[in-house]
C-alpha beads as a LAMMPS data file, in Angstrom:
LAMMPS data file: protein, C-alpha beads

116 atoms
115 bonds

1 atom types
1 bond types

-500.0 500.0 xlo xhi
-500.0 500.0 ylo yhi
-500.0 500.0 zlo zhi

Masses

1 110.0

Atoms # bond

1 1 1 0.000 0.000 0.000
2 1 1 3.315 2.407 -0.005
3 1 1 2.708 3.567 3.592
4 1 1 6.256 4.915 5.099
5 1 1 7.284 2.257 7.479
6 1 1 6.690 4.943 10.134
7 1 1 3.004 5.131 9.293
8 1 1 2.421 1.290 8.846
9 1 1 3.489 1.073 12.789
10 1 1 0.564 3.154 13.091
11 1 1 -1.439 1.481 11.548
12 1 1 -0.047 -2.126 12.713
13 1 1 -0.862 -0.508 16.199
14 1 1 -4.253 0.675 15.920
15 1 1 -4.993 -2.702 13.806
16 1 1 -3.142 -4.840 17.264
17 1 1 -5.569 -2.892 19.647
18 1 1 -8.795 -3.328 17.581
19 1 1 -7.742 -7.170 17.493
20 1 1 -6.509 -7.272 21.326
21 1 1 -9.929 -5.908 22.598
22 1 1 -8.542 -2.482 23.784
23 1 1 -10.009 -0.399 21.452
24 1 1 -13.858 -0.792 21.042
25 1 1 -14.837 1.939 18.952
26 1 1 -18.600 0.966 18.446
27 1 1 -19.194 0.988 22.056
28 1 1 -17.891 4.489 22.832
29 1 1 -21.822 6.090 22.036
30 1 1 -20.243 10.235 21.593
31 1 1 -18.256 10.925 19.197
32 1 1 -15.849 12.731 21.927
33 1 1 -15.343 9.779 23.475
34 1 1 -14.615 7.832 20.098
35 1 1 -12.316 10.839 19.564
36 1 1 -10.622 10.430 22.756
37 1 1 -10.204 7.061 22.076
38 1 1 -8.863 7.806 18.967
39 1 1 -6.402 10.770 19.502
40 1 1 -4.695 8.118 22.454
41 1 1 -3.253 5.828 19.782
42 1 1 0.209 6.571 18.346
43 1 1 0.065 8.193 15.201
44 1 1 -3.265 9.554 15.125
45 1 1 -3.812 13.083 15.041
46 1 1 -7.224 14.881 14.629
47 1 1 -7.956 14.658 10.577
48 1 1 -7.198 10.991 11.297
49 1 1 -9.745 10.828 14.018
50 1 1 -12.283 13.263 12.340
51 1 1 -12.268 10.699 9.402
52 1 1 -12.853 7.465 11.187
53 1 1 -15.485 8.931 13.190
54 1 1 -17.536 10.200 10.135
55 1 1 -16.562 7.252 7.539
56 1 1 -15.927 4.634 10.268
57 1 1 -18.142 4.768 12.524
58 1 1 -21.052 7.134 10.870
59 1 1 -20.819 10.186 12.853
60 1 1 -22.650 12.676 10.921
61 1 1 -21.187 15.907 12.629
62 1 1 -17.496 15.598 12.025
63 1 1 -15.055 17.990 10.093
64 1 1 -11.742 16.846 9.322
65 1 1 -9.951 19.895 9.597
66 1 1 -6.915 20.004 7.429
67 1 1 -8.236 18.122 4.594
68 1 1 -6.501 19.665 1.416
69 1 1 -9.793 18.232 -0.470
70 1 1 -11.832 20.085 1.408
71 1 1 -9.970 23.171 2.197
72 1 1 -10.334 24.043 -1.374
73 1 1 -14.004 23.412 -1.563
74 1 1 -14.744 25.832 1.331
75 1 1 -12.216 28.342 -1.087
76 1 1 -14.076 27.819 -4.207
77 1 1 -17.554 27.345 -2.595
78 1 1 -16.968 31.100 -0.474
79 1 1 -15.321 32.573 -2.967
80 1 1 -12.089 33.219 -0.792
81 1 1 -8.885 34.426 -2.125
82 1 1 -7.253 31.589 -0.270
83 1 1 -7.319 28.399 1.645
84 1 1 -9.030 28.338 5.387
85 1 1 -6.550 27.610 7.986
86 1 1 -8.120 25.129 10.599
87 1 1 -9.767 27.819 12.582
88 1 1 -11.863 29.128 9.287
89 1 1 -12.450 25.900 8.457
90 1 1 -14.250 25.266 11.708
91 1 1 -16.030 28.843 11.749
92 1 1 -17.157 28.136 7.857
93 1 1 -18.338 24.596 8.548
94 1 1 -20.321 25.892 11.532
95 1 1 -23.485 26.494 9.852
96 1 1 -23.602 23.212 9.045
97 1 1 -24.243 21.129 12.745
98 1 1 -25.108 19.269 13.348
99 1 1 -24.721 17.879 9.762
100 1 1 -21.180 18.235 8.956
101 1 1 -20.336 15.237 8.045
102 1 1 -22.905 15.335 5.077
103 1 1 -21.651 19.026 4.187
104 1 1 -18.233 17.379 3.751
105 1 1 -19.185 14.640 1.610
106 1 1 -21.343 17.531 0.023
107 1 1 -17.967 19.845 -0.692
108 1 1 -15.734 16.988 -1.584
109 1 1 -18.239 16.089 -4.104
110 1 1 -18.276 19.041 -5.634
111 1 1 -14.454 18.810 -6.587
112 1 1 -15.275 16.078 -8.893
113 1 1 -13.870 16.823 -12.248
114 1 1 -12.869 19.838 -11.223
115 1 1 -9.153 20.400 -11.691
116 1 1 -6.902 21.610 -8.138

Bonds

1 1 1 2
2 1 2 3
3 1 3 4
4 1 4 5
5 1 5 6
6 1 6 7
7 1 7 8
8 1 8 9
9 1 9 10
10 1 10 11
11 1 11 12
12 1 12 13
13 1 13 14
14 1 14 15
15 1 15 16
16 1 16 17
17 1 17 18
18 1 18 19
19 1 19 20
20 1 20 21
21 1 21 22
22 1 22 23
23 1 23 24
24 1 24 25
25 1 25 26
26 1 26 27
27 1 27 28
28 1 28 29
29 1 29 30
30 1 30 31
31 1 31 32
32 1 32 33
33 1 33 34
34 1 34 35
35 1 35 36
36 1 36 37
37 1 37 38
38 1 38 39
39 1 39 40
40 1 40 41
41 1 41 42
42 1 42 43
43 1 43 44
44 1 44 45
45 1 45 46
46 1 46 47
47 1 47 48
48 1 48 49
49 1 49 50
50 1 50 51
51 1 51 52
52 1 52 53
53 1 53 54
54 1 54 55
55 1 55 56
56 1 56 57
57 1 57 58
58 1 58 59
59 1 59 60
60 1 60 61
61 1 61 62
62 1 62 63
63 1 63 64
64 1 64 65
65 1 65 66
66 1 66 67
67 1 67 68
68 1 68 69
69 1 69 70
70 1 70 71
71 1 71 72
72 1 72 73
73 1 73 74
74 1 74 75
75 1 75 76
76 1 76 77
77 1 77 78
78 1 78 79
79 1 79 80
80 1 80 81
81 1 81 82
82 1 82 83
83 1 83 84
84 1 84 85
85 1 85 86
86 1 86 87
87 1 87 88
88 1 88 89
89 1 89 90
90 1 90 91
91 1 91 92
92 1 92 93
93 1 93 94
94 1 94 95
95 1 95 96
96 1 96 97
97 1 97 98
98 1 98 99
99 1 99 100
100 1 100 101
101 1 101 102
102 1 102 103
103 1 103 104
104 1 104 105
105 1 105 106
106 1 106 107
107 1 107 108
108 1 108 109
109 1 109 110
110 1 110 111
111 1 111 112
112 1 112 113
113 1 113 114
114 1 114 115
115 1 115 116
């Protein structure tokens, strides 16, 4: 899969605690506590976490700030001269709880075709 060695520890890791019993995703019911969860295992920062918890686990008010993908969506879709940094992308998305997760899908879809 061309992962750097560095990030297939990660995912080796996160893979050995899903497997061991130590990380039970389903059965954290918040999304902050999935996040938590998350955000504890080596390697896993918050776009990481943001993305499992809205494709993963079907948490339909998640943003995963950073995402080049949809960093220029939120450019293109308000018209700003440039990309948001994470704290625009948080204020620009906030409209949009508690269905976030739907207005991402929504943005990245509108990239399609469309060159970067």
């Amino acid at each position: 899969m061309r992962f750097s060695r560095r990030k297939a520890e990660y995912v080796i890791g996160a893979a050995t605690q899903v497997a061991g019993g130590h990380l039970r995703l389903e059965r954290l019911p918040t999304a902050t506590g999935a996040a938590r969860a998350l955000l504890a295992l080596r390697g896993c920062g918050l776009w990481t976490a943001q993305y499992v918890l809205m494709r993963g686990l079907g948490f339909g008010d998640c943003v995963p700030v950073g995402d080049a993908g949809l960093t220029l969506a939120l450019q293109r879709t308000f018209h700003l001269p440039e990309r948001p940094d994470a704290a625009a992308t948080v204020r620009l998305m906030a409209p949009f709880a508690p269905h976030r997760s739907l207005a991402t899908f929504h943005l990245w879809t509108s990239l399609k075709g469309v060159p970067a």
